[in-house]
Every structure is written in structure tokens, then in C-alpha cells.
C-alpha positions as a printed Julia matrix, in Angstrom:
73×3 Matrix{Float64}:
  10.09   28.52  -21.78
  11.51   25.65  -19.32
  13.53   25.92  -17.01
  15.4    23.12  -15.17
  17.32   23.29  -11.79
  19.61   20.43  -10.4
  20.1    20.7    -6.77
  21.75   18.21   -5.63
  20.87   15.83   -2.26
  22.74   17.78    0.62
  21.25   21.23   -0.51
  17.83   19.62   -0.61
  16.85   20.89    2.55
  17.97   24.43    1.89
  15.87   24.36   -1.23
  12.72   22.5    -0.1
  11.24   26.32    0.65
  12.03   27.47   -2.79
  10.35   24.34   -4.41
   7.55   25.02   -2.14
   7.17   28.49   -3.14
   7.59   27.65   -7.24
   4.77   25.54   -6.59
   2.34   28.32   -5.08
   3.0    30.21   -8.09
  -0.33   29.9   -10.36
   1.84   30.33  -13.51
   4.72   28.16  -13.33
   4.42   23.94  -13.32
   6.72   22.17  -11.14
   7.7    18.49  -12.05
  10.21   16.6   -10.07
  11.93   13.94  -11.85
  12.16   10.27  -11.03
  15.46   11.28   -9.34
  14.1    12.71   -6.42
  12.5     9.38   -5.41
  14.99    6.95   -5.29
  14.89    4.38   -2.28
  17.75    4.34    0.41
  20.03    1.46    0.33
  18.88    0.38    4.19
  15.38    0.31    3.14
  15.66   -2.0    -0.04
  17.88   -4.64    2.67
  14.8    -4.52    4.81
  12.55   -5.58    2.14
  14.9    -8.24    0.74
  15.13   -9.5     3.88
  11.31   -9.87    4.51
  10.57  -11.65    1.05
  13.29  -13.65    1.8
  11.68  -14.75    5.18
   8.0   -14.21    3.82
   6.09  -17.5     3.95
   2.52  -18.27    2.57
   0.88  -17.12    6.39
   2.64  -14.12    5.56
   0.19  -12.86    2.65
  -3.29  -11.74    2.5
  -5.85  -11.92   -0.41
  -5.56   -8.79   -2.24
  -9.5    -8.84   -2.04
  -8.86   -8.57    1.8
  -6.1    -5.83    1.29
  -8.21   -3.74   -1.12
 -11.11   -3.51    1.57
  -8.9    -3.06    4.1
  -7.45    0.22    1.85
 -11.21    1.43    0.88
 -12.21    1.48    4.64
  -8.92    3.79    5.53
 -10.06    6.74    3.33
């Protein structure tokens, strides 16, 4: 059997304990859909606005990244 609930974004916060407890329970799955993750508008116009300032210094070597990620763990 599936169930699905919609709840939409300003009941969210009511809800978050009920999602919690779903989750606890040993015989039920919870998936959230793609939905739940979508980016606020301010935060995509401060990433447009760093690529569109980036400049070459501004990179690193994703070698250097990927260490830097490993050690972090």
C-alpha cells in the first residue's frame, strides 16, 4: 500500500515532528520528493553573482578540493 501526503511549505514546520516520527517507524519507508529541496530565489542570486565575478584565482584543482574533503571526515 502507498500512501502519499502533500503538505504544503507554511505547514512544514507543524509537520516536521510527524515526518520525524513516520521515519522511526521500522515498517513504513519515507521518501521525500525532489519538491522538498528546491533552492530559495536569494540563494541562486548569490551564486549567479559569484560566477559572474569568479575569475581563474578564484578556483582550486579539484585534486586540491578532493583532499581537502577526505581530510574533513
Amino acid at each position: 500500500m502507498q500512501l502519499v501526503l502533500n503538505i504544503p511549505d507554511k505547514a512544514l514546520n507543524k509537520a516536521r515532528p510527524l515526518i520525524e516520527f513516520l521515519k522511526s517507524l521500522e515498517f513504513l519507508t519515507v521518501e521525500q520528493s525532489a519538491d522538498d529541496f528546491q533552492v530559495p530565489e536569494w540563494h541562486k542570486q548569490i551564486v549567479e553573482g559569484r560566477i559572474r565575478t569568479a575569475t581563474p584565482e578564484s578556483f582550486k584543482p579539484w585534486s586540491r578540493v578532493k583532499k581537502q574533503l577526505k581530510h574533513k571526515k
